[in-house]
C-alpha positions as CSV (number, residue, x, y, z in Angstrom):
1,X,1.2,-21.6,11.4
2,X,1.3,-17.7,11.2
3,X,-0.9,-16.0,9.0
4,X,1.6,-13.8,8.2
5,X,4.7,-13.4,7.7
6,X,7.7,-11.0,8.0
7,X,11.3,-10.8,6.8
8,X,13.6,-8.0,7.5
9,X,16.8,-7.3,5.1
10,X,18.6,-4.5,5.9
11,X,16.0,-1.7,6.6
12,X,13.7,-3.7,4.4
13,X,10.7,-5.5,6.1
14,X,9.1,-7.8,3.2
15,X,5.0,-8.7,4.9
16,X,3.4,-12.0,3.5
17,X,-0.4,-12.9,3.7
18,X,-0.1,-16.3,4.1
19,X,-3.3,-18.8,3.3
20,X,-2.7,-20.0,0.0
21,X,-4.9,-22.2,0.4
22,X,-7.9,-19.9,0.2
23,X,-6.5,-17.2,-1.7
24,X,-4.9,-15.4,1.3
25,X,-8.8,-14.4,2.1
26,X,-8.6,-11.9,5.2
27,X,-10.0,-13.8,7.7
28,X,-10.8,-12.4,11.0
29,X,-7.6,-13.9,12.4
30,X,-5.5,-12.4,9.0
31,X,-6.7,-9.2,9.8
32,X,-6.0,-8.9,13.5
33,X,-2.7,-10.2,13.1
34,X,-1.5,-8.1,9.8
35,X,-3.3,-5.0,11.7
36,X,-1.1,-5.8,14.9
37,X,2.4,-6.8,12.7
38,X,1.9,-3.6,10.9
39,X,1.4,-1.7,13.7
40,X,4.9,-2.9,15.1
41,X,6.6,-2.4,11.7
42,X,5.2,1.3,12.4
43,X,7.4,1.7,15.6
44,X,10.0,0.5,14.5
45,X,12.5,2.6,13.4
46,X,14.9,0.2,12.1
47,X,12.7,-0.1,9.3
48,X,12.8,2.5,6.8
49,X,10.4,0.6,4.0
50,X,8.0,-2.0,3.6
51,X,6.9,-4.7,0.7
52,X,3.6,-6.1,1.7
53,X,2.5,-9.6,-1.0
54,X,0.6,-12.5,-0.8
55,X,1.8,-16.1,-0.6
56,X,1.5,-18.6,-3.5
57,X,0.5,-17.7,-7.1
58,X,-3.0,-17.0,-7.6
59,X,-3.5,-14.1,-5.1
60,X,-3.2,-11.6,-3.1
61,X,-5.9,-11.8,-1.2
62,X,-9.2,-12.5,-2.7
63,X,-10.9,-10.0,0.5
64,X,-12.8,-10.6,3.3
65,X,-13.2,-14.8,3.9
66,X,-17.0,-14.7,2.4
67,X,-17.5,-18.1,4.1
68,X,-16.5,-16.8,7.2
69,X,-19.1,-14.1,6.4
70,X,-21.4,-16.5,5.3
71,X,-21.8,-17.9,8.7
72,X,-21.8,-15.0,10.4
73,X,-21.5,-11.2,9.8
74,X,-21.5,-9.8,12.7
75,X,-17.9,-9.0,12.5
76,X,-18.4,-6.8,10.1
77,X,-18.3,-4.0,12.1
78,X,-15.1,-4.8,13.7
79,X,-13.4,-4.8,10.3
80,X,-14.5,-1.2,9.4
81,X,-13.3,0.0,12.5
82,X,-11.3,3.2,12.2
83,X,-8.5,2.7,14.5
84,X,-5.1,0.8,13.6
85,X,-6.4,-2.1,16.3
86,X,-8.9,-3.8,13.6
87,X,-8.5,-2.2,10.6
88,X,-5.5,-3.3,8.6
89,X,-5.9,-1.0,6.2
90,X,-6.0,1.6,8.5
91,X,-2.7,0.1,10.0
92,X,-1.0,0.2,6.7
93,X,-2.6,3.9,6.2
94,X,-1.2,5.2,9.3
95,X,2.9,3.5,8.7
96,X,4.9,6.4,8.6
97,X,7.0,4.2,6.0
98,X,6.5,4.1,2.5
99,X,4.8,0.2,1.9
100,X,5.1,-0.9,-1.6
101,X,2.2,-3.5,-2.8
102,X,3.7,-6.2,-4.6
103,X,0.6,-7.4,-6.4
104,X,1.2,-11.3,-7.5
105,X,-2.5,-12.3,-7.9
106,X,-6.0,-11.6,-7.5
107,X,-6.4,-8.1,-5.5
108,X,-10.5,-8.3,-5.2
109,X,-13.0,-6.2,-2.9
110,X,-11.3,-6.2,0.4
111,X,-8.1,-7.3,-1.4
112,X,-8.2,-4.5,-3.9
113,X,-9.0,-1.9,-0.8
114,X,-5.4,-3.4,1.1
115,X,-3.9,-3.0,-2.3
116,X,-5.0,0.8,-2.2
117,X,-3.9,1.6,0.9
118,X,-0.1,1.3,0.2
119,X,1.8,3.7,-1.6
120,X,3.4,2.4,-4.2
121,X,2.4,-0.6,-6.3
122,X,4.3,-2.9,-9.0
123,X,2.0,-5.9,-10.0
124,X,3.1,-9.2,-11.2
125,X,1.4,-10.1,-14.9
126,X,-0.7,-12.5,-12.8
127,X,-1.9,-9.5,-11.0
128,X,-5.6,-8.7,-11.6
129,X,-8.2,-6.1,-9.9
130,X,-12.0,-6.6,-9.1
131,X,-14.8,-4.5,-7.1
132,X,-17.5,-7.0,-5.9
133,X,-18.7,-5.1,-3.4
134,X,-21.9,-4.6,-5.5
135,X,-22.6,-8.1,-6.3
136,X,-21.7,-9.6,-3.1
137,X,-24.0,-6.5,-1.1
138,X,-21.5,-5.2,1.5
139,X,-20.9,-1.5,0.9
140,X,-16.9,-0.4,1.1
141,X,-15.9,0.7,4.2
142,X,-12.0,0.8,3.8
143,X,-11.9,3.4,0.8
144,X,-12.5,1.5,-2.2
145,X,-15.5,4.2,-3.4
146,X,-13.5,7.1,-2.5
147,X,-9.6,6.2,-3.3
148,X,-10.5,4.7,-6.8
149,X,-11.9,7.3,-8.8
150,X,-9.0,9.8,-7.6
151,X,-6.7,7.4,-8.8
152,X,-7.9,6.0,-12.1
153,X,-10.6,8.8,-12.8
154,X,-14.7,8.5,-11.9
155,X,-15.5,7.0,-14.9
156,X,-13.3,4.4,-15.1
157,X,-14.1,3.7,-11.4
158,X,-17.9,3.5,-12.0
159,X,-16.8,1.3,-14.6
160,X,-14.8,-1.4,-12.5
161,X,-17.7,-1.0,-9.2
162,X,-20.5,-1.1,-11.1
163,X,-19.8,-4.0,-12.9
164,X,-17.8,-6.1,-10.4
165,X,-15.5,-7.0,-13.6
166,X,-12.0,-7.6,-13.3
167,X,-8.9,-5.4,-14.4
168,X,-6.1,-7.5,-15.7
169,X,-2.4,-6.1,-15.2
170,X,-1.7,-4.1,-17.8
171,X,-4.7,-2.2,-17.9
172,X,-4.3,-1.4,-14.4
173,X,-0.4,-0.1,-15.2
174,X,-2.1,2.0,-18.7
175,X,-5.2,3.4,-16.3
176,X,-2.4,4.8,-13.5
177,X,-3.5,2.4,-10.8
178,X,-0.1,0.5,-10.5
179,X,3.7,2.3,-11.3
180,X,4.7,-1.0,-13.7
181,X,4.2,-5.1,-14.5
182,X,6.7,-7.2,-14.5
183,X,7.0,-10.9,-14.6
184,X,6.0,-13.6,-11.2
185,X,9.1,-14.0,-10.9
186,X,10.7,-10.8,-10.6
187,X,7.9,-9.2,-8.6
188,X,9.1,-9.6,-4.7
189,X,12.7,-8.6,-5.9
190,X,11.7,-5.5,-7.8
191,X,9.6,-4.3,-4.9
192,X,12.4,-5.0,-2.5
193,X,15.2,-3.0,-5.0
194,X,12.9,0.3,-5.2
195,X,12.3,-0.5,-1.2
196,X,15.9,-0.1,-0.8
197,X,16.5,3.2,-2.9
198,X,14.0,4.5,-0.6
199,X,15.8,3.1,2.2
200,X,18.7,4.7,1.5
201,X,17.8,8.3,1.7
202,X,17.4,9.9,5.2
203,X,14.3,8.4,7.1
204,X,13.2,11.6,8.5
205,X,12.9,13.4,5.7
206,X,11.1,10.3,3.5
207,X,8.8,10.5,6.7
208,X,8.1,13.5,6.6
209,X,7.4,14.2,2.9
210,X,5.0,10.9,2.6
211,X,2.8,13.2,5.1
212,X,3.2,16.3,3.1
213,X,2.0,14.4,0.1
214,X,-0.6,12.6,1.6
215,X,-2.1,15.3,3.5
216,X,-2.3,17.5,1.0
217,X,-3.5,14.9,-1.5
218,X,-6.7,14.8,1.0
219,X,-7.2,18.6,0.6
220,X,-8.4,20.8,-2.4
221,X,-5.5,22.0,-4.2
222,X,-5.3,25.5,-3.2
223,X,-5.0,24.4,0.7
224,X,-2.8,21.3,-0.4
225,X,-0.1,24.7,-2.0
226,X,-0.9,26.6,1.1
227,X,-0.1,23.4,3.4
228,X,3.0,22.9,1.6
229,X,4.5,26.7,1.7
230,X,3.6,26.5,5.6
231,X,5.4,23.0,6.1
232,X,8.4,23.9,4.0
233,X,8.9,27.7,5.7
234,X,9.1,25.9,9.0
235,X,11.5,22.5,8.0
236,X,13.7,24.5,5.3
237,X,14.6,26.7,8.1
238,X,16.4,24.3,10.3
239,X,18.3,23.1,7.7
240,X,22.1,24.3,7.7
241,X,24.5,24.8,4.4
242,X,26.9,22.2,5.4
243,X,24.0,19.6,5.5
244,X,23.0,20.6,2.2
245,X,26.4,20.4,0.7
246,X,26.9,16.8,1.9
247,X,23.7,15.3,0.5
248,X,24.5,17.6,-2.7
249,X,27.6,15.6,-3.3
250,X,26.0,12.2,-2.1
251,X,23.3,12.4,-4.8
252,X,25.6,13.3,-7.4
253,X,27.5,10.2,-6.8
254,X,24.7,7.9,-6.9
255,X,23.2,9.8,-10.3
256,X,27.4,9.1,-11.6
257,X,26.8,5.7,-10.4
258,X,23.4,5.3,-12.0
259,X,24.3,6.4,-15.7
């Protein structure tokens, strides 16, 4: 059985953890697997967006398989690793797509660090949030301490670490952490619809502007503006009237066709 799973529709590639049974816990076999299918999703330029859930109901992935760590830790190493080969995280990081978390359960520890590392999140109303990192004694080595208290504020991220308590759906949606909550059943299909608007606007330039806003978004703001004026000066250049005039007329049709 594959531990994960992909679908393509269109330019859409929907990703499934897929153990169930033990809460889609990232085993060492999970991760090498969703690190490699990610890393072909990357190269792939038939794809233009990416939905990554979990299977079943009660999770999307509880973290790294504690009993597997139980046994034996010394893998621990290998899943901190930096490079795209055994870090999934790091493979989602590095996708030059836009992936879209569709939370549908339990995101904890490990889970919640996957969760983080895509770009966009909707969450089910089953979805919930947890930092155990403390109370299980393994520091965070895929950006939980950092990523978290950009995103929800220091306080509130001292809050959720500190404590190892969990962060139910809406709270996460109120506190910024994911764009909206909608029902189980309308999770995978609302992630798939926004994957598709993205899809449908040119797939160099959505490229290209996910790394303008993530690199600057790892800069202080002054050299974020700075990276920006230097990056648009040398694309805005190459870009011809006609070109403009076309997409001008495309998005007014699909704002028409929107109201």
């Amino acid at each position: 059985m594959s531990l994960v799973l992909v679908a393509h529709y269109d330019a859409v590639a929907t990703v499934t953890l897929n153990r169930p049974e033990a809460m889609n816990a990232l085993s060492r076999a999970l991760r090498a697997e969703l690190a490699a299918v990610m890393r072909g999703l990357a190269a792939d330029d038939s794809v233009r967006a990416i939905v990554l859930t979990g299977a079943g109901e009660r999770a999307f992935t509880a973290g790294l398989d504690l009993k597997e760590l139980g046994a034996d830790t010394s893998n621990l190493g290998a899943a901190n690793a930096t490079d795209a080969d055994d870090n999934p995280v790091k493979a989602i990081e590095l996708c030059p797509q836009p992936v879209i978390g569709a939370i549908n359960g339990v995101a904890i520890t490990g889970g919640f660090e996957l969760a983080l590392a895509c770009d966009i999140l909707i969450a089910s109303t089953a979805a919930r949030f947890a930092d155990t990192h403390a109370r299980v004694g393994v520091m965070p080595g895929w950006g939980l301490s950092q990523k978290l208290s950009r995103l929800i504020g220091i306080g509130r991220a001292k809050e959720l670490s500190l404590t190892g308590n969990f962060l139910g759906a809406e709270a996460a949606r109120d506190w910024g952490l994911v764009n909206r909550v909608v029902a189980p059943e309308e999770l995978v299909p609302a992630a798939q619809a926004l994957a598709r608007d993205i899809a449908s606007a040119d797939p160099a330039m959505v490229r290209r502007y996910k790394r303008l806003i993530d690199d600057g978004y790892a800069l202080p703001f002054g050299d974020a503006m700075a990276l920006e004026q230097a990056r648009s000066s040398a694309a805005n250049r190459a870009v011809r009237a006609e070109e403009v005039e076309a997409r001008r007329m495309a998005v007014m049709q699909r704002g028409r066709a929107n109201i």
